[in-house]
N, CA, C and O atoms as a CHARMM CRD file, in Angstrom:
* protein
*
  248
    1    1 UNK  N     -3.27200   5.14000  11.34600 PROA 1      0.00000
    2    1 UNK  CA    -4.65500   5.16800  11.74000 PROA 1      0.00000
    3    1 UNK  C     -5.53200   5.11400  10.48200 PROA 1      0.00000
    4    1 UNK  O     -5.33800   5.79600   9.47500 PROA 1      0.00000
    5    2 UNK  N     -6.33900   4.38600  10.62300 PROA 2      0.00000
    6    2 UNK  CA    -7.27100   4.19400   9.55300 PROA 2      0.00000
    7    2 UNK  C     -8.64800   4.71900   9.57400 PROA 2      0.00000
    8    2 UNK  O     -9.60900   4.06100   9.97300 PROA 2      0.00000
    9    3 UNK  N     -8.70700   5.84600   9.16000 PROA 3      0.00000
   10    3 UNK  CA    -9.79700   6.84700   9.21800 PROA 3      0.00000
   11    3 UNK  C    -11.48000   6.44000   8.26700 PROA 3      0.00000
   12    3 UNK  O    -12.63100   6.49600   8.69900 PROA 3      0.00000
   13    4 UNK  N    -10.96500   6.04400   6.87300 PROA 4      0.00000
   14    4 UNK  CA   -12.14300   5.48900   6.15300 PROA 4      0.00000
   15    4 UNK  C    -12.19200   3.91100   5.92600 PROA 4      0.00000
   16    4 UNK  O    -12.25500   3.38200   4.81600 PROA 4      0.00000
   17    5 UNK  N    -12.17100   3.52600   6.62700 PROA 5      0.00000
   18    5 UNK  CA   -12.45700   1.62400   6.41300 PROA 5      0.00000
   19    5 UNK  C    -13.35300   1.10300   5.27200 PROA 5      0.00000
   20    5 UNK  O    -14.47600   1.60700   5.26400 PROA 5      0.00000
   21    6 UNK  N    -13.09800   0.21800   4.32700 PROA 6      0.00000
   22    6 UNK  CA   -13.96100  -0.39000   3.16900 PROA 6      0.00000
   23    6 UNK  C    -13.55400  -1.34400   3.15100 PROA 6      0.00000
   24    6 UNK  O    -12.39200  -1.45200   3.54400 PROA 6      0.00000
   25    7 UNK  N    -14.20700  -2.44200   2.73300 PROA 7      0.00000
   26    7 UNK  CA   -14.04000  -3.70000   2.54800 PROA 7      0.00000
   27    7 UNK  C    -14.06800  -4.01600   1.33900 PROA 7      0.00000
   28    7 UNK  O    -15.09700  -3.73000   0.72700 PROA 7      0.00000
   29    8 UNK  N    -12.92800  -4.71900   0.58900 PROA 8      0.00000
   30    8 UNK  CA   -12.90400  -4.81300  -0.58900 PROA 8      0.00000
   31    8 UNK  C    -12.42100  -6.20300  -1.00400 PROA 8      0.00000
   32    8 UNK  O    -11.69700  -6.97000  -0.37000 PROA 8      0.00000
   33    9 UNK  N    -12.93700  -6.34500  -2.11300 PROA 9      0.00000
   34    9 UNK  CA   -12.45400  -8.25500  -2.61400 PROA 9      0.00000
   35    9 UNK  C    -11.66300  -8.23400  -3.51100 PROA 9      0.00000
   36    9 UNK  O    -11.46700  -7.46700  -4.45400 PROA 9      0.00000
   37   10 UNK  N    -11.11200  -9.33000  -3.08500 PROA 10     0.00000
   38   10 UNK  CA    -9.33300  -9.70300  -4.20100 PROA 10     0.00000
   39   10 UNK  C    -10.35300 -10.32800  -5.33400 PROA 10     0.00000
   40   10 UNK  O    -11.27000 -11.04400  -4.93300 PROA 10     0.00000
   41   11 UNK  N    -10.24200 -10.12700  -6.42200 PROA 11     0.00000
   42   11 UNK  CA   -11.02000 -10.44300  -8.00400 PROA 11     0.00000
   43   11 UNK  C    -10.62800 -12.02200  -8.09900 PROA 11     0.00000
   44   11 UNK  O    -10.09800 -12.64300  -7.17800 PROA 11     0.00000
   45   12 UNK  N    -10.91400 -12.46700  -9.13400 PROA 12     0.00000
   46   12 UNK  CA    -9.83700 -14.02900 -10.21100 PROA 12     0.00000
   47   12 UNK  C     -8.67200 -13.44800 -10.40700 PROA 12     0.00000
   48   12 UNK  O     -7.88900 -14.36400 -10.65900 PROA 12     0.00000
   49   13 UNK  N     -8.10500 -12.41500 -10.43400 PROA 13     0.00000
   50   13 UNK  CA    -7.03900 -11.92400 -11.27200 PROA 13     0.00000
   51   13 UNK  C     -5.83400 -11.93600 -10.12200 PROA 13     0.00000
   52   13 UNK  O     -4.61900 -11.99700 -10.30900 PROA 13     0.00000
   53   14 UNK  N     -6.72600 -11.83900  -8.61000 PROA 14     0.00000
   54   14 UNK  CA    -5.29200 -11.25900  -7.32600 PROA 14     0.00000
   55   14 UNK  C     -5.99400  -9.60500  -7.16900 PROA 14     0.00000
   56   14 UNK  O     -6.20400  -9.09800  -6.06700 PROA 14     0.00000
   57   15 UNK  N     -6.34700  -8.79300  -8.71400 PROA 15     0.00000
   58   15 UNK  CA    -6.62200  -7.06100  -7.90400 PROA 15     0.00000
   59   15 UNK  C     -7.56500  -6.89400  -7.06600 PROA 15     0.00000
   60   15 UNK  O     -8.55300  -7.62400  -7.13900 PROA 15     0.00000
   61   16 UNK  N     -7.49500  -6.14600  -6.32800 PROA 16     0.00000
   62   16 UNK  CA    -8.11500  -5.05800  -5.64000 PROA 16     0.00000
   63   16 UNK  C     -8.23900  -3.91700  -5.79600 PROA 16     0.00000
   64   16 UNK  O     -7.20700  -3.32900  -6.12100 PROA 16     0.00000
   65   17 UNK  N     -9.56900  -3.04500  -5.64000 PROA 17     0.00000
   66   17 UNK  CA    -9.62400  -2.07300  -5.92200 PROA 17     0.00000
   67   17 UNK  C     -9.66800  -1.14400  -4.74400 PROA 17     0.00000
   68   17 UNK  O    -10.16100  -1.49400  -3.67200 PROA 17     0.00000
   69   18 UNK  N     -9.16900  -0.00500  -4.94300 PROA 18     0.00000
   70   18 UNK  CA    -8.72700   0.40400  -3.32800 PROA 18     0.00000
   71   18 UNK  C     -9.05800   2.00100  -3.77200 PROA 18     0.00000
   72   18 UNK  O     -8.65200   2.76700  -4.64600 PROA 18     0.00000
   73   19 UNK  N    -10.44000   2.08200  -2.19800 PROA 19     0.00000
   74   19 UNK  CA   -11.29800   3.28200  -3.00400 PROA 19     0.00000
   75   19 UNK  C     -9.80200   4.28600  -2.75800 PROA 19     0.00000
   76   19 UNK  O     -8.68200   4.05000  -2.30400 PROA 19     0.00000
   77   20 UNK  N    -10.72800   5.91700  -3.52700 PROA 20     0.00000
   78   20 UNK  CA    -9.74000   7.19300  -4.10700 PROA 20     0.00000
   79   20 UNK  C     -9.71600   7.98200  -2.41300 PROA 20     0.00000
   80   20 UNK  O     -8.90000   8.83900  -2.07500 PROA 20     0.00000
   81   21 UNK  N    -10.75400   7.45800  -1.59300 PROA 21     0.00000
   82   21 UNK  CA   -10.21600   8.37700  -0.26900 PROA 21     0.00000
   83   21 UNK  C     -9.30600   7.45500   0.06300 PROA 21     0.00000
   84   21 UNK  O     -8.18700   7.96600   0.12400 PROA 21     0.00000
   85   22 UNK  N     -9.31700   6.13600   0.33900 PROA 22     0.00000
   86   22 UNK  CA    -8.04100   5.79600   1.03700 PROA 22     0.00000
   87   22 UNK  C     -6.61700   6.03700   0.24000 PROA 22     0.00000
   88   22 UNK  O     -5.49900   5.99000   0.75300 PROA 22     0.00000
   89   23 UNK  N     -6.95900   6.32900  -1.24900 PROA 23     0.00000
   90   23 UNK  CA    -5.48000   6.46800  -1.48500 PROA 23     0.00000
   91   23 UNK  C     -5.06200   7.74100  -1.36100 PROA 23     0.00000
   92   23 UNK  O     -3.86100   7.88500  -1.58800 PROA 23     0.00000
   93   24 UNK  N     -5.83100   8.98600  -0.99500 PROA 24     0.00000
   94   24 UNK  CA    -5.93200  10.62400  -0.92400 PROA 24     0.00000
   95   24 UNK  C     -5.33400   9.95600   0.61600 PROA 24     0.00000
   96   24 UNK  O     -4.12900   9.80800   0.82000 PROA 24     0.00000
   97   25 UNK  N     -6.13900   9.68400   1.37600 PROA 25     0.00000
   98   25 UNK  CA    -5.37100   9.91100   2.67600 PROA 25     0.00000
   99   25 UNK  C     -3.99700   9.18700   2.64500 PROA 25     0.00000
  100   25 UNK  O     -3.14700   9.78700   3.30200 PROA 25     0.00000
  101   26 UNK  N     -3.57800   8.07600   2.06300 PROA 26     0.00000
  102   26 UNK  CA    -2.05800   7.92200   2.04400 PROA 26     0.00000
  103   26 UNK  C     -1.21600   8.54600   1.04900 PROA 26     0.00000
  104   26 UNK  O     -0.11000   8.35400   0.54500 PROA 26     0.00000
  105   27 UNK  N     -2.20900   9.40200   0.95800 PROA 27     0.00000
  106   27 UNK  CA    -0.93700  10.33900   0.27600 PROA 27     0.00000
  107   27 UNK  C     -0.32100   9.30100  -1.89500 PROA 27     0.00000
  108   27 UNK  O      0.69200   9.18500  -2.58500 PROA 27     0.00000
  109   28 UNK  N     -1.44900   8.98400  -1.93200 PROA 28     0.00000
  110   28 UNK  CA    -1.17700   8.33200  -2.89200 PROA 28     0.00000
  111   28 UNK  C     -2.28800   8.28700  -4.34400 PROA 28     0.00000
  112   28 UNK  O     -3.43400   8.00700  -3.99100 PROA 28     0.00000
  113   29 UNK  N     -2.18800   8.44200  -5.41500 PROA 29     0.00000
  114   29 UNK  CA    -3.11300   7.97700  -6.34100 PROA 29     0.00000
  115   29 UNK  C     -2.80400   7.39200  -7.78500 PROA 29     0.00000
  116   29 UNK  O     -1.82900   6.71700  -8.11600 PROA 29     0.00000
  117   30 UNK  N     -3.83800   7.80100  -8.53800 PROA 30     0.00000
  118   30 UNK  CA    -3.87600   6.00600  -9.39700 PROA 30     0.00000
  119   30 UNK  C     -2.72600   5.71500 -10.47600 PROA 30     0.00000
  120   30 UNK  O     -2.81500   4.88100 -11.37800 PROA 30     0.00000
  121   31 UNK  N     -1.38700   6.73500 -10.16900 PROA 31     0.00000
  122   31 UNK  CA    -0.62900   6.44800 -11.24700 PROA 31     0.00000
  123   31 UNK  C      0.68800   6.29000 -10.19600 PROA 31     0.00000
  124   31 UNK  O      1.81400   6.13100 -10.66500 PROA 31     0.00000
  125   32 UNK  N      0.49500   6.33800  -8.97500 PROA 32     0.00000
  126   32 UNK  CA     1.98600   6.51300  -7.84000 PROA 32     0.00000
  127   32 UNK  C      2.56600   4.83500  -8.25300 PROA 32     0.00000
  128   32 UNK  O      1.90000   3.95300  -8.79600 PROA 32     0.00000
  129   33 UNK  N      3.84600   4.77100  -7.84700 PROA 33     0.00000
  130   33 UNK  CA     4.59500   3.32100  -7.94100 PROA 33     0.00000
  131   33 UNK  C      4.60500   3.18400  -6.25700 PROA 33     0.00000
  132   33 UNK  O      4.90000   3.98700  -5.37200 PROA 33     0.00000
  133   34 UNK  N      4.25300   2.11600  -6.24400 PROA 34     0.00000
  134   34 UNK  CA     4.38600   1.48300  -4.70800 PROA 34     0.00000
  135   34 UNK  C      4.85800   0.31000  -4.83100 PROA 34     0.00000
  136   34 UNK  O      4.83900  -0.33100  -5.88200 PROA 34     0.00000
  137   35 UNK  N      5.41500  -0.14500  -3.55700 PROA 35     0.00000
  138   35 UNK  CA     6.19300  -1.55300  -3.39300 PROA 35     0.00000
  139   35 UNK  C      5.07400  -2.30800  -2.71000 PROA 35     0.00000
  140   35 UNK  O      4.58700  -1.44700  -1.97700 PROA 35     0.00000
  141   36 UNK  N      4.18200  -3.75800  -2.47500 PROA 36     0.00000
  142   36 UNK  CA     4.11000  -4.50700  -1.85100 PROA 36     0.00000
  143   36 UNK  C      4.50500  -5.50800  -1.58200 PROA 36     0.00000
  144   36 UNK  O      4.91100  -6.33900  -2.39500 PROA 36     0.00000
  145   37 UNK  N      4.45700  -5.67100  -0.06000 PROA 37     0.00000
  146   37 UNK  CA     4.41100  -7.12700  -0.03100 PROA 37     0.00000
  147   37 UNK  C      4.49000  -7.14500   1.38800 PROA 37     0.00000
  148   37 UNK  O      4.85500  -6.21100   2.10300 PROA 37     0.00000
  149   38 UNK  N      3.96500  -8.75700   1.89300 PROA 38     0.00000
  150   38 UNK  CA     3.88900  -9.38800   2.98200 PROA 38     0.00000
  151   38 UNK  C      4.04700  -9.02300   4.06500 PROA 38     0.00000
  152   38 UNK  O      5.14100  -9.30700   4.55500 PROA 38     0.00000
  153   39 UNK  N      3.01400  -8.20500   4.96900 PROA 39     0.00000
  154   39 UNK  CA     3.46700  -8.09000   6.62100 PROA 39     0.00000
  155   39 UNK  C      3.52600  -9.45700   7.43500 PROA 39     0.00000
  156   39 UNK  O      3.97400  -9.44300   8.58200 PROA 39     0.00000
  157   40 UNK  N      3.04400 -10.72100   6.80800 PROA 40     0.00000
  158   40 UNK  CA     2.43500 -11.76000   7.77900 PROA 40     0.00000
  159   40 UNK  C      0.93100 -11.70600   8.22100 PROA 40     0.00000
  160   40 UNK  O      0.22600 -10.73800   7.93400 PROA 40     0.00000
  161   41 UNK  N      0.54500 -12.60300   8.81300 PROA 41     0.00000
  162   41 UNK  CA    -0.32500 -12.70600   9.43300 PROA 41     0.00000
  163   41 UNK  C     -1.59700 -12.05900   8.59700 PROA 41     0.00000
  164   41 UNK  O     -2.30800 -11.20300   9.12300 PROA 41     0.00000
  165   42 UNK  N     -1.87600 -12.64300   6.94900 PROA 42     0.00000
  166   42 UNK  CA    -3.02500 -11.49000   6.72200 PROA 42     0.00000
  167   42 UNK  C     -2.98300 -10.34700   6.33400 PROA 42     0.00000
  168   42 UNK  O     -3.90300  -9.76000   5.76300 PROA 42     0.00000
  169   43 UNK  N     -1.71100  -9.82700   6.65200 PROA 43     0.00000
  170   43 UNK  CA    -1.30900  -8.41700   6.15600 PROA 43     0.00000
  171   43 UNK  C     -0.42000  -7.78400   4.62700 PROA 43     0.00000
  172   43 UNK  O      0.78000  -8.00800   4.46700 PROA 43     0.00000
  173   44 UNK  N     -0.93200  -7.30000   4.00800 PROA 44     0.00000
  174   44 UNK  CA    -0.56300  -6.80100   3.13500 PROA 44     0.00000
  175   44 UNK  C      0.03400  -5.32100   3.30200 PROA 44     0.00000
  176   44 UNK  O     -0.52900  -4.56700   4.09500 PROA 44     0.00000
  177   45 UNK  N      1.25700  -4.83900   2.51600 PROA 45     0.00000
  178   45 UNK  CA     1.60900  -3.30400   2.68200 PROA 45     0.00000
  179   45 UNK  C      2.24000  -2.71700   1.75000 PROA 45     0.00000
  180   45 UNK  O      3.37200  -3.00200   1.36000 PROA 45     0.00000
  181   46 UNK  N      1.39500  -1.69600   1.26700 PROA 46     0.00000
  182   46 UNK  CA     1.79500  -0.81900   0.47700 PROA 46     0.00000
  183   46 UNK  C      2.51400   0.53500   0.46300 PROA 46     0.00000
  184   46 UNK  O      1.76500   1.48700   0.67700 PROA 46     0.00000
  185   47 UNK  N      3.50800   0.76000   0.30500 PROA 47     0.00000
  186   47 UNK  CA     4.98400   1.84400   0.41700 PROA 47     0.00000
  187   47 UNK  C      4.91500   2.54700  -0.65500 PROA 47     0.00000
  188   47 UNK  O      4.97100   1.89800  -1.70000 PROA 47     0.00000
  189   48 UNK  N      4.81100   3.67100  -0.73900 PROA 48     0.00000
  190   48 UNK  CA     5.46000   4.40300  -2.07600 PROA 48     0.00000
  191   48 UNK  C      7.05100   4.11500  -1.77100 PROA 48     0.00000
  192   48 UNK  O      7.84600   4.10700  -0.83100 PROA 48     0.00000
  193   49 UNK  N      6.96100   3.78500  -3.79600 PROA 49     0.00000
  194   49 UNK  CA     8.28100   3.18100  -4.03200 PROA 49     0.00000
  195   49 UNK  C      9.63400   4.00800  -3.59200 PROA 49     0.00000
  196   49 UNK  O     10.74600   3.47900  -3.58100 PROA 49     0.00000
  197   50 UNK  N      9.43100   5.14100  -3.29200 PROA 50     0.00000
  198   50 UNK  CA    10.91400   6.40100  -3.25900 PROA 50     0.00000
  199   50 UNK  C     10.92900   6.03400  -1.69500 PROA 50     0.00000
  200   50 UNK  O     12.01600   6.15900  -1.13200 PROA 50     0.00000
  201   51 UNK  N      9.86100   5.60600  -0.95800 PROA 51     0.00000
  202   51 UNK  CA     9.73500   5.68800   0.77000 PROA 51     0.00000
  203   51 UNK  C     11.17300   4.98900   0.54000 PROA 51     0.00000
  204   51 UNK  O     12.35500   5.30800   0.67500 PROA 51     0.00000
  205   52 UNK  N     10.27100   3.62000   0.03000 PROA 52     0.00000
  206   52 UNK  CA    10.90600   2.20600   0.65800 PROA 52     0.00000
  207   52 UNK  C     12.47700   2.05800  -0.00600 PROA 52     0.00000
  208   52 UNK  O     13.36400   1.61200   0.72200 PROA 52     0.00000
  209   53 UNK  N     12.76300   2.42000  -1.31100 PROA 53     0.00000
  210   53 UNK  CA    13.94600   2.99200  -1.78600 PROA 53     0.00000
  211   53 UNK  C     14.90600   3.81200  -0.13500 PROA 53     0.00000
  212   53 UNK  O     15.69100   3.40000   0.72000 PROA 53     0.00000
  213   54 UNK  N     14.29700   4.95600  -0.42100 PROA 54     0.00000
  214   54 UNK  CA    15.27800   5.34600   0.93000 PROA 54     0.00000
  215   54 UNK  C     14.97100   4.67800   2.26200 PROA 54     0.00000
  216   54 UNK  O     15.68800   5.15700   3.14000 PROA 54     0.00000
  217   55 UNK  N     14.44000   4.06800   2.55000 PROA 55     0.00000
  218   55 UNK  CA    14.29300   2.99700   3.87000 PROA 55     0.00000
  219   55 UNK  C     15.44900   2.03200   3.76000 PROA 55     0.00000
  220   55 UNK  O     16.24500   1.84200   4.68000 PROA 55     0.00000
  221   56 UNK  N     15.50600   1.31700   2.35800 PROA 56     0.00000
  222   56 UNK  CA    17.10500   0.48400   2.31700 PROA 56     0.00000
  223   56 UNK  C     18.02400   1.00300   2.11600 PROA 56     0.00000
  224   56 UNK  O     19.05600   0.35400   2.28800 PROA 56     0.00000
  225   57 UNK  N     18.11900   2.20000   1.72600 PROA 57     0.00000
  226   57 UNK  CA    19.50800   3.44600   1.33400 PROA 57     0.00000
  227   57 UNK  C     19.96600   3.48900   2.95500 PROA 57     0.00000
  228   57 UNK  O     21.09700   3.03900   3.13900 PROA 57     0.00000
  229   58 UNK  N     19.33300   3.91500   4.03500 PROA 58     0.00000
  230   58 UNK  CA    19.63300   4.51200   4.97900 PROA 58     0.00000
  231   58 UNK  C     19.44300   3.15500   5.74800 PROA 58     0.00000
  232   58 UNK  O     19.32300   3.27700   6.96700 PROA 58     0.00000
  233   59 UNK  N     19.40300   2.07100   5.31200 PROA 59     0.00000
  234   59 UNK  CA    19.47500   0.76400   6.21500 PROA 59     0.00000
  235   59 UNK  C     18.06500   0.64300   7.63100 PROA 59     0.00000
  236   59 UNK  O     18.27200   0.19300   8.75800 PROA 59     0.00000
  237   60 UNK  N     16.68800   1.19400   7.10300 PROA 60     0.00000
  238   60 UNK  CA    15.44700   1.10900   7.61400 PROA 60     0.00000
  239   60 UNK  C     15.12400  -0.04100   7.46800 PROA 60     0.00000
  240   60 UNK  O     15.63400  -0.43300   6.41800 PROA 60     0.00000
  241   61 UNK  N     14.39400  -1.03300   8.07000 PROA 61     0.00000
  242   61 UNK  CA    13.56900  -2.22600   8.18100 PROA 61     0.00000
  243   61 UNK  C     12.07400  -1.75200   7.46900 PROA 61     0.00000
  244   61 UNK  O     11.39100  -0.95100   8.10500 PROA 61     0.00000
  245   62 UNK  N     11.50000  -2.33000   5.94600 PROA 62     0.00000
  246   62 UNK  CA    10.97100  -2.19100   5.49700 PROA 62     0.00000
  247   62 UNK  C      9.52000  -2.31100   6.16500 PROA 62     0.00000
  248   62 UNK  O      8.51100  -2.09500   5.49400 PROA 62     0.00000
């Protein structure tokens, strides 16, 4: 559920800046390692890296 919604623009570079409440509410901030990549359709997704680590340890669909 997405509680604080912002709209934010991909730069020249590809970054985004992704405000400090949305990364407080996922449980995440500006030094965590996360995995992305590709939901499809438009979608982008970001995992802390230890999630998605044990998601393929225990044979989870990323």
């Amino acid at each position: 559920m997405i509680r604080e919604p912002a709209q934010v623009t991909i730069d020249a570079s590809g970054r985004v800046q992704i405000p400090l409440g949305i990364l407080a509410e996922a449980g995440l901030d500006t030094k965590s390692p996360v995995l992305a990549y590709s939901d499809g359709d438009g979608r982008i997704v970001l995992r802390r890296l230890n999630d998605a680590i044990d998601d393929l340890l225990l044979g989870e669909e990323l």
